[in-house]
C-alpha positions in Angstrom: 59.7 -17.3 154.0 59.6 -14.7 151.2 60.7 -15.2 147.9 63.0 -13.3 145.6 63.1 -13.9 142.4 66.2 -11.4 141.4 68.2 -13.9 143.7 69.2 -14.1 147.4 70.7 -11.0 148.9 72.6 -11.2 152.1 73.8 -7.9 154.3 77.1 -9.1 155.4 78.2 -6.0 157.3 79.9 -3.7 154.8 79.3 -6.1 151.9 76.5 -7.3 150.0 75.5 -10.0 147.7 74.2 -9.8 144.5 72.3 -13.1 142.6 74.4 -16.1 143.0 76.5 -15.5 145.9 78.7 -12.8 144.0 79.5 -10.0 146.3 79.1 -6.3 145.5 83.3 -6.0 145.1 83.5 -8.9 143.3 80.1 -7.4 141.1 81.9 -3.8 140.7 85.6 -5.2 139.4 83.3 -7.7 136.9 81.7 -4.3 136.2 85.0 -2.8 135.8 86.6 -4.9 133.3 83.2 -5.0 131.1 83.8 -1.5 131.0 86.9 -1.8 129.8 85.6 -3.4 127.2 83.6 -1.1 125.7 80.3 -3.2 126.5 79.2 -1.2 129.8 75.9 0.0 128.6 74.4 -4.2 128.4 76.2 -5.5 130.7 75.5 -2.9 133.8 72.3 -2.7 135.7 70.0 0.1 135.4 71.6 2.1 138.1 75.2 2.1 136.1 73.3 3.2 133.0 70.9 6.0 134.7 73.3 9.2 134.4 74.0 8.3 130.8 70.1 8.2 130.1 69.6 11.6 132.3 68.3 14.1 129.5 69.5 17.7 129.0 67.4 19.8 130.0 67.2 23.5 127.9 65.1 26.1 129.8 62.7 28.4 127.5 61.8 31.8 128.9 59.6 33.6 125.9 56.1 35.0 126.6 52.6 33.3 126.7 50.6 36.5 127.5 51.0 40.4 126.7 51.9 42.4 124.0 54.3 40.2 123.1 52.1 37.2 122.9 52.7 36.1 118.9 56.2 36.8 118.6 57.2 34.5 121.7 54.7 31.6 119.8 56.7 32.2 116.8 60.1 32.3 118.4 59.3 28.8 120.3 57.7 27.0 117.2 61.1 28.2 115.9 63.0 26.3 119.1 60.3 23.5 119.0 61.1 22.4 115.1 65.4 22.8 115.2 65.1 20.3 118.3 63.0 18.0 116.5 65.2 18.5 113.1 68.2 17.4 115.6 66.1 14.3 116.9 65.6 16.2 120.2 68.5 14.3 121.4 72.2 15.8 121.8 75.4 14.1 122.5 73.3 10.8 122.7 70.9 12.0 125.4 67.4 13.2 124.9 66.4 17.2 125.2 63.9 18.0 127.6 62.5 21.9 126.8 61.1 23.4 129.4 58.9 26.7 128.8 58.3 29.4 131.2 56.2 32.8 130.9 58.0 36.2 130.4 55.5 39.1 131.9 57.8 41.4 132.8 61.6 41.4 133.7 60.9 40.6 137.1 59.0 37.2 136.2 61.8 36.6 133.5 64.0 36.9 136.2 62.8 34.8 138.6 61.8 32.1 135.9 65.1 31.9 134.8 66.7 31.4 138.6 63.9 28.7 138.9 65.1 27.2 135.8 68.9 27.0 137.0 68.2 25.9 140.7 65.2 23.6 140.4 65.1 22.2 137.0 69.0 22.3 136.4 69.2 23.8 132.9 72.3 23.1 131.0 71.5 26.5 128.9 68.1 29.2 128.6 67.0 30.9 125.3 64.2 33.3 125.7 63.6 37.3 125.7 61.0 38.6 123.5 62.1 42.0 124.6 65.1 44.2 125.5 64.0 44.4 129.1 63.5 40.7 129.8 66.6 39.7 128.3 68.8 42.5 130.3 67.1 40.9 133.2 67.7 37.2 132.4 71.2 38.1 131.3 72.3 39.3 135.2 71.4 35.8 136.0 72.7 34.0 133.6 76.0 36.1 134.7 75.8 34.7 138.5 74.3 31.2 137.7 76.9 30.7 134.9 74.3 28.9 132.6 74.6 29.9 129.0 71.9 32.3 127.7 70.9 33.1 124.3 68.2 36.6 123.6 67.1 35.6 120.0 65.2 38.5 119.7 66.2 41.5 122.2 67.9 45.1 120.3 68.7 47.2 123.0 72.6 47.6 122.6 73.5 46.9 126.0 72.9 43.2 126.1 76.4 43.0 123.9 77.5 46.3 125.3 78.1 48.1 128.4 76.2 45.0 130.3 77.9 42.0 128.5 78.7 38.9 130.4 80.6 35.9 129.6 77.5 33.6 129.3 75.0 36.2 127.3 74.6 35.8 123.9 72.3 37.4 121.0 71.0 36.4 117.5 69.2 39.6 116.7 71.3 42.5 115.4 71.8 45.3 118.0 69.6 48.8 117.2 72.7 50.5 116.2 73.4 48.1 113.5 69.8 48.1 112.4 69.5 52.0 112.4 72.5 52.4 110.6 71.0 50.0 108.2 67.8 52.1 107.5 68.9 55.7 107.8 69.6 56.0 104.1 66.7 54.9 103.1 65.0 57.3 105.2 66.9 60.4 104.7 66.6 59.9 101.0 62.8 61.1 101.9 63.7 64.1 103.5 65.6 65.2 106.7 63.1 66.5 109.2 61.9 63.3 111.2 59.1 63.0 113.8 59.8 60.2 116.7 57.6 58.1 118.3 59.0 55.5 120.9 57.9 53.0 123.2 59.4 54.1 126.6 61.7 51.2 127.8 65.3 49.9 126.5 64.7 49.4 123.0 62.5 52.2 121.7 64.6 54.4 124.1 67.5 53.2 122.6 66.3 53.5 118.8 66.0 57.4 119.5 68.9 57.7 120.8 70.7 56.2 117.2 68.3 57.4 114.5 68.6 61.1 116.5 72.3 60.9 116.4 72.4 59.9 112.4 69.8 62.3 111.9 71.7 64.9 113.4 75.3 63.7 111.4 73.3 64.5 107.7 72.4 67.6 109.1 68.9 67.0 109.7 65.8 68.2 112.3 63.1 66.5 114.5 59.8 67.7 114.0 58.9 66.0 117.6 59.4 63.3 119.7 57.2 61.3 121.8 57.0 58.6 124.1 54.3 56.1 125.1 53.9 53.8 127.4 54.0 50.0 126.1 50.5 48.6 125.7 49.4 51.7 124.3 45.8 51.0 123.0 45.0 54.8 121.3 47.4 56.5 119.3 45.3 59.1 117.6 47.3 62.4 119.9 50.0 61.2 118.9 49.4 61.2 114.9 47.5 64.0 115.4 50.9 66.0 116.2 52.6 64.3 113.4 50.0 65.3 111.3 50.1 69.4 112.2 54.3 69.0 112.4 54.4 67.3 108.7 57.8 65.9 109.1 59.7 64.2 105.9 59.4 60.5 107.8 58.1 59.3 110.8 60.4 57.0 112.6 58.9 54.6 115.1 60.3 52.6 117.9 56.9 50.7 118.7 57.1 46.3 119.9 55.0 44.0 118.7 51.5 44.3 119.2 51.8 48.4 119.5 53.2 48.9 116.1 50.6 46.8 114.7 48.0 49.1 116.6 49.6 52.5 115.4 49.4 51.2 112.0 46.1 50.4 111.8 44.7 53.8 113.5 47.6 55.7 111.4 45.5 54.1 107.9 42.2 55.2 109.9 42.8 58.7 110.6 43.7 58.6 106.2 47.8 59.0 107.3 48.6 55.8 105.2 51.0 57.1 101.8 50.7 60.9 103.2 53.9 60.6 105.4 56.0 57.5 105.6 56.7 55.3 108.5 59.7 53.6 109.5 60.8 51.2 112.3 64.7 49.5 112.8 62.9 46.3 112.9 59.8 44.5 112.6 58.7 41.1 112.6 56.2 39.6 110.1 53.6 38.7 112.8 53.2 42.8 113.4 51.8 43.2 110.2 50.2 40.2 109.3 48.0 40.7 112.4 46.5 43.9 110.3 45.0 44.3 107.0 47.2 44.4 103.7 45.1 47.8 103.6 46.6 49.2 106.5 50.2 47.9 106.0 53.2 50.5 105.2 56.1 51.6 106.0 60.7 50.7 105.9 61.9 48.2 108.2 65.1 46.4 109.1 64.4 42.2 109.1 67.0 39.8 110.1 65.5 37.0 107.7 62.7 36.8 105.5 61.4 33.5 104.2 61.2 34.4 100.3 64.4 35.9 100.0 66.7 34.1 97.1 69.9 32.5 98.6 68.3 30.5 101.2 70.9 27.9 102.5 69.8 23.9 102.2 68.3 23.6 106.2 66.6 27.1 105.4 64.9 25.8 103.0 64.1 22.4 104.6 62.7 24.8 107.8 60.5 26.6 105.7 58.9 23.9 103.9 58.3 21.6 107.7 57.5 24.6 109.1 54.4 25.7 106.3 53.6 22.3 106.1 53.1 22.2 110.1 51.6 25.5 110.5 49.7 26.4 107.4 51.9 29.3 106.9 55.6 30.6 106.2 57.9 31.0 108.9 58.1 34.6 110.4 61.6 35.9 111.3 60.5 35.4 114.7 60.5 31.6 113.7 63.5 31.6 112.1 65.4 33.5 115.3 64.4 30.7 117.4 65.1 28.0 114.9 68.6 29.8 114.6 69.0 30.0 118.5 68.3 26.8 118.9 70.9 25.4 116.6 73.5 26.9 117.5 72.7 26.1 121.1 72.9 22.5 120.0 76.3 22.8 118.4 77.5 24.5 120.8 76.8 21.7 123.5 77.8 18.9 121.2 81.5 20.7 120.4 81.7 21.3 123.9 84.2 19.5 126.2 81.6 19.2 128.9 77.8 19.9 129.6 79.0 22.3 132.3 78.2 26.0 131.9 81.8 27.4 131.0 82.7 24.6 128.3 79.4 25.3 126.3 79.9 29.0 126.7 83.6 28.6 125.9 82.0 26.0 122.9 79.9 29.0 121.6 82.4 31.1 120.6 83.8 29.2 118.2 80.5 27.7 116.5 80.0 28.8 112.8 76.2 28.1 111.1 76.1 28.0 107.6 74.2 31.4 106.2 74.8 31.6 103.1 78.4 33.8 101.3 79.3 34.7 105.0 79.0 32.0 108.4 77.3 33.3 110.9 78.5 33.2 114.3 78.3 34.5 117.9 81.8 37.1 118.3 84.1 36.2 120.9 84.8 39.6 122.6 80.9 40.5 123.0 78.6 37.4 121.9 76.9 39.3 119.6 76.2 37.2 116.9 77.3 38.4 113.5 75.7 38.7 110.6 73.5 40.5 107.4 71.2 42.7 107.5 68.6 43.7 105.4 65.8 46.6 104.9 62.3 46.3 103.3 59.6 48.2 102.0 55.4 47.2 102.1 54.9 46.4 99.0 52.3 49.1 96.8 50.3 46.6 95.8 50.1 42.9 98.2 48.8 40.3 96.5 50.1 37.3 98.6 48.5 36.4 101.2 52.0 36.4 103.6 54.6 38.5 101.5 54.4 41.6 102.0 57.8 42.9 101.6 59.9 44.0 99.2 64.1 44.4 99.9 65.5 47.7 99.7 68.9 47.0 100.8 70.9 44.9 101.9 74.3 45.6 104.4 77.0 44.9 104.2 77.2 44.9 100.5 81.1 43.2 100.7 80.4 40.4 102.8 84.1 40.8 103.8 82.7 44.1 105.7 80.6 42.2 108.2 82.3 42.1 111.4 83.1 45.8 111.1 78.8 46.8 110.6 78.7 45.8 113.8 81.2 48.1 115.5 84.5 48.5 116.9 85.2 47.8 120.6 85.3 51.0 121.6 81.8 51.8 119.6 80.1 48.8 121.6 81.4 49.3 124.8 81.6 45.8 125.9 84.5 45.0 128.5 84.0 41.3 129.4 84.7 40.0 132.2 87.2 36.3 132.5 84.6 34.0 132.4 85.1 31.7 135.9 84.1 27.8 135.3 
């Protein structure tokens, strides 16, 4: 005979016994009352205790390959250092982050849907790009699993294609053109464009054209390249022969940094300036402080005065970490992240419609004004600011000096980001 040393258990039928000739009703009331009692958690079994231990699980959709390589690195150190800053634990439970590539929109796509079916996500933050996040947004629309862009600009994410579980960090390219066009047209009013053809650089012509046009102004040209594009030189040979006042670029990541460098090459650096919306730090810290120049819109930059107390705290683990300063990239998914997090922990429920319901009503501490994710589109609002390369760099990762900074009444920063009728967003009831 076999022995068992938890205790004799007997199959009577539709009852069991459990150690000691308890049965598994009389086991279950005992269970009951302890429960009661507040003491569940030592006095149950490890089956009671297992959906309380469960972890969350946070999906991560940013890219590992491409043009977009370094700013998806960036963006989930960024996500990797606010969950450990929060313990990687939420609500008592432990976070589980699970990363996924971003190739294209289709891939983002499908990652996402794997994310939500197989892995059973609570919530996904991710898009490098416009493109990938309009993609991961439709399914975050049918699966009804939160979903936070950090870093996508196209205006249709909070706009015409708003959802009820779609959020953004990153300022919309309206917001950010708006933001820049005065520092442009104070250099003249006939600009030369050169876009990346998909959402965003599609969509940063179509702004800076239209404020362009309101001052009265001309375009010299305007061009469009496919992304990846590894030799710019016809291209700033055109803007060379039409010698517009500024040349306003709508180039991602890794292409802006190329145009730069071969714009310096062909002796273009300081002849005509060179402006983008936005940039992140990575683009020019990938090139030489020799080939550097240029206006461009930042949401964050780690040596700006005013930083709150966690800023700070971010940007000393972070250097400390990673040998160097956190790029806005950084900071987006550090941002993302915690809000994510207080959004699930004010939520009623881990479920997809109380955390998006929960997400409308965070604020984060950022400084004179909260930050926070607006109810009617899920943009999330907040400053803005412009830079200029600086003449002379003589630090190794601050390149940047601040032009301006919008809105100058912090009372006015709802309204920088537009009207309902100027966003275009008609959202839908969101369905639990």
């Amino acid at each position: 005979m076999s022995q068992n040393h938890g205790g004799d258990k007997k199959d009577n039928g539709n009852v069991s016994t459990i150690g000691g000739g308890m049965t598994r009703r009389d086991w279950l009331t005992t269970a009951g009352k302890t429960l009661a009692s507040g003491a569940a958690v030592m006095a149950a079994p490890a089956f009671v205790r297992a959906q309380g231990d469960q972890p969350l699980k946070v999906g991560l959709v940013i890219a590992k390959q491409g043009v977009w390589t370094e700013q998806g690195e960036m963006i989930a150190n960024g996500v990797k250092l606010a969950l450990a800053e929060a313990g990687n634990q939420v609500r008592g439970r432990r976070i589980d982050l699970i990363w996924y590539d971003e190739p294209n929109p289709q891939s983002a796509q499908q990652n996402m849907q794997k994310l939500v079916d197989e892995d059973k996500v609570v919530a996904v933050i991710g898009g490098t790009n416009s493109g990938t996040s309009l993609a991961m947004a439709s399914v975050a629309n049918r699966t009804k699993v939160p979903y936070i862009s950090p870093n996508a600009a196209a205006r249709e994410l909070t706009g015409s294609s708003c959802n009820p579980y779609t959020f953004r960090t990153l300022a919309p390219t309206p917001v950010t053109c708006r933001a820049l066009a005065p520092s442009l047209l104070s250099k003249g009013k006939r600009w030369h464009f050169l876009v990346a053809n998909y959402a965003y650089g599609q969509d940063i012509q179509r702004a800076m054209s239209d404020l362009l046009k309101q001052a009265g102004g001309t375009m010299t040209g305007a061009d469009v390249t496919p992304l990846n594009t590894t030799d710019f030189s016809s291209f700033i040979l055109k803007i060379r022969q039409s010698k517009p006042d500024v040349v306003v670029l709508g180039l991602p990541g890794g292409d802006l940094s190329t145009f730069l460098k071969q714009y310096a090459e062909m002796g273009m650096k300081g002849t005509i300036p060179v402006a983008c919306p936005i940039i992140g730090d990575s683009d020019l810290w990938s090139i030489s402080p020799e080939a550097a120049t240029g206006y461009y819109g930042k949401p964050w930059h780690f040596s700006s005065p005013g930083h709150t107390p966690a800023e700070v705290a971010f940007i000393k683990s972070y250097t400390a970490k990673y040998g160097k300063p956190p790029a806005d990239k950084a900071w987006l998914g550090w941002f993302s992240t915690r809000g994510l997090l207080e959004g699930i922990k004010q939520a009623k429920s881990t479920g997809g419609a109380d955390i998006a319901s929960s997400l409308e009503t965070v604020r984060l501490d950022d400084g004179a004004v909260p930050a926070y994710f607006r109810s009617w589109d899920h943009q999330m609002v907040r400053s803005w600011t412009v830079f200029k390369v600086k003449d002379r760099i003589t630090d190794k990762w601050d390149w940047l000096d601040k032009v301006s900074l919008l809105p100058q009444n912090p009372a006015d920063v709802d309204a920088l980001y537009g009207t309902r009728e100027e966003v275009g967003c008609t959202m839908a009831a969101r369905a639990a």
